[in-house]
C-alpha positions in Angstrom: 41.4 -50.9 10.6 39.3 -47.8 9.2 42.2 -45.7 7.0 41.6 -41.9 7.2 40.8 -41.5 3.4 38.1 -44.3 4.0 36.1 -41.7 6.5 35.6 -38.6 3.7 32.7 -41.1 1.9 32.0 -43.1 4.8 30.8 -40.2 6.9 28.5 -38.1 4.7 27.0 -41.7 3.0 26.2 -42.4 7.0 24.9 -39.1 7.3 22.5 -39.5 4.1 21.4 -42.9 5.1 20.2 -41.8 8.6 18.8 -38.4 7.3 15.4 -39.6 8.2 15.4 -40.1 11.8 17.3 -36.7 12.7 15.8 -34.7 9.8 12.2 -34.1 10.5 13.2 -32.9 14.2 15.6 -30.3 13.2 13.5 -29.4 10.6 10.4 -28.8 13.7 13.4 -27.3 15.6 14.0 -24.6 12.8 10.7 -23.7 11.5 9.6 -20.3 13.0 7.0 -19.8 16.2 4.9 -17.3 17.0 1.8 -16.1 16.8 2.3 -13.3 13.8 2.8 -16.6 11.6 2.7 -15.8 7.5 -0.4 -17.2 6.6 -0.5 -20.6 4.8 -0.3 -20.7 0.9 -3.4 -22.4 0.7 -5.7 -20.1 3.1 -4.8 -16.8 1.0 -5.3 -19.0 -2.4 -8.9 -20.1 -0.8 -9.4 -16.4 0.3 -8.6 -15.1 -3.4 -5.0 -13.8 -2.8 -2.2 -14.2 -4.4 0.1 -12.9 -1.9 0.1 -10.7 1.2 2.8 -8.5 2.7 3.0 -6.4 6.2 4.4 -2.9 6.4 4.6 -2.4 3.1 5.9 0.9 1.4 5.0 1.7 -2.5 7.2 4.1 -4.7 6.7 5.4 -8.4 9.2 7.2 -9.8 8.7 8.6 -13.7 12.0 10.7 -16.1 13.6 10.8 -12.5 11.0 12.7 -11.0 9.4 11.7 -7.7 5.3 10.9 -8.5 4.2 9.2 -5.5 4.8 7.1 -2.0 2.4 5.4 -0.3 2.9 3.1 3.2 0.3 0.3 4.4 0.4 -1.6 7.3 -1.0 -4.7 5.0 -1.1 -5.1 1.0 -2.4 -8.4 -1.0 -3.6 -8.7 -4.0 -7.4 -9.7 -5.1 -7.8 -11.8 -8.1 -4.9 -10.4 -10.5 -1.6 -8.5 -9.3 -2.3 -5.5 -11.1 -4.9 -5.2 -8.5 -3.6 -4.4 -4.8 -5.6 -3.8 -1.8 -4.0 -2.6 0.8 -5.2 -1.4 4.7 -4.7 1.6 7.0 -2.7 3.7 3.9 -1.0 7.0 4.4 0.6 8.3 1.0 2.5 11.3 -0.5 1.9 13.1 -3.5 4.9 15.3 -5.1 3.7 18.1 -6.8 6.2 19.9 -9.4 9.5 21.8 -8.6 8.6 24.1 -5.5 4.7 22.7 -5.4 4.6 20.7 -2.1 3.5 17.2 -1.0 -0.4 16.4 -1.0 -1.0 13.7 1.6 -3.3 11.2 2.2 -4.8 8.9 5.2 -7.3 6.4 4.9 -8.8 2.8 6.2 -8.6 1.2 2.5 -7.2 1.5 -0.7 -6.9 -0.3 -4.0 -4.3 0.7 -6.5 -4.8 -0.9 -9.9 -1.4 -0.6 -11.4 -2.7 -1.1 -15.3 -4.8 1.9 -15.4 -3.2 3.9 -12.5 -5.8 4.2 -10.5 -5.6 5.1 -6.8 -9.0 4.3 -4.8 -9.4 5.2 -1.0 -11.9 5.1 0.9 -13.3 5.0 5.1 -12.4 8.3 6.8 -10.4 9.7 3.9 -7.9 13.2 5.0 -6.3 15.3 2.6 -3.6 18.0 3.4 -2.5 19.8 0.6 0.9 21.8 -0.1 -1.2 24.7 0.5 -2.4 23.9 4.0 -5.9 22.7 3.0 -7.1 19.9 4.2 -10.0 17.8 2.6 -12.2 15.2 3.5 -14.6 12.7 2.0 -15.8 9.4 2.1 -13.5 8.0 -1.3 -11.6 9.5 -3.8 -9.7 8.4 -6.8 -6.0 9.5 -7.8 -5.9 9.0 -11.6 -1.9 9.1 -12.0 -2.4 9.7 -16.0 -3.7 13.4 -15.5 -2.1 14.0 -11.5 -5.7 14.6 -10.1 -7.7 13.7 -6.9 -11.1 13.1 -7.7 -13.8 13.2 -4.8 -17.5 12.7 -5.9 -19.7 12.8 -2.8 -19.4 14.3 0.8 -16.9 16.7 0.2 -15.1 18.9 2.9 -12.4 21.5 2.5 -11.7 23.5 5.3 -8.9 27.0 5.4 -7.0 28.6 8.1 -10.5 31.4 7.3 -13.2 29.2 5.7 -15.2 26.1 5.6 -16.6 24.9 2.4 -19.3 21.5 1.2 -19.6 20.4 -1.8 -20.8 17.5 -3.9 -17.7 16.6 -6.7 -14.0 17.8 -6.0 -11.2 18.1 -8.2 -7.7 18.4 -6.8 -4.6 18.7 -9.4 -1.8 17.7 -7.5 0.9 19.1 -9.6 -0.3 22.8 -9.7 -2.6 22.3 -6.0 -5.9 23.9 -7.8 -8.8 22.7 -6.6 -12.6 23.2 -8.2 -15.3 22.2 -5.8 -18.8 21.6 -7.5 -22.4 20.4 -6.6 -24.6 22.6 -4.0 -21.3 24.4 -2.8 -21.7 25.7 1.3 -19.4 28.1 2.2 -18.6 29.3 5.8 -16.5 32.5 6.6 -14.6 32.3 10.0 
């Protein structure tokens, strides 16, 4: 006769002892399907990565004041996690007080969090606060001194003008803008 108090131990030692034939189906019944599978640890280790992440939005925040946002549809990192690459990148830039948001589209970027350094690049827009809107190949948004730098290709086009230029510098706190280099201007 099997007392009551006999079946607390009795059940789970049966359970532990015959883990092995009803484990590794439940444990194929559970894992997930699909094909947007997460890559395999070992792939993005071969491939240089230390992690990768879909969808991803990035904040920075400094004294309480809003600096920056930026969304990607895919961020990993290359080599060090200071250094994050990250694909098809729209971001916001918060100037100061009543200043406006700068934003930003682009194919690619590559924020390297140590030195603050925003690189874009592959069919970069600009709209600033103002209602400009630039365009070149790359820039660079060096967080220490709030600027977008633009160094060739350079397009900034007005509700009245169209102007070329070689090297642009954007400040995105006070939305002044110098454009140097063989400067093209074009009144409308």
């Amino acid at each position: 006769m099997i007392k009551t108090r006999n079946l607390f131990w009795q059940i789970p030692l049966l359970g532990l002892l015959t883990a092995s034939l009803w484990l590794p189906p439940l444990a194929g019944f559970l894992a997930p399907r699909g094909s947007e599978a997460t890559p395999d640890a070992a792939l993005l280790q071969r491939a240089g990565k230390l992690f990768a992440m879909e969808d991803v939005v990035l904040a920075q925040s400094k004294a309480g004041r809003r600096e920056w946002r930026i969304r990607a549809a895919r961020l990993y990192t290359a080599g060090s996690e200071e250094d994050l690459r990250m694909e098809q990148v729209a971001a916001v830039f918060y100037g100061d007080g009543d200043q406006g948001e700068t934003s930003i589209v682009s194919d690619e970027a590559r924020y390297e969090s140590g030195r603050e350094l925003l690189s874009v690049t592959g069919d970069v827009v600009v709209v600033t606060a103002n209602g400009y809107r630039l365009q070149a190949p790359s820039l660079e948004y060096q967080g220490s001194q709030h600027q977008l730098l633009a160094t060739a290709g350079v397009k900034v086009a007005g509700e009245r003008f169209d102007l070329q230029g070689e090297r642009l510098t954007y400040d995105v706190k006070t939305n002044d803008f110098q454009l140097e280099g063989k400067v093209v201007c074009a009144l409308r």
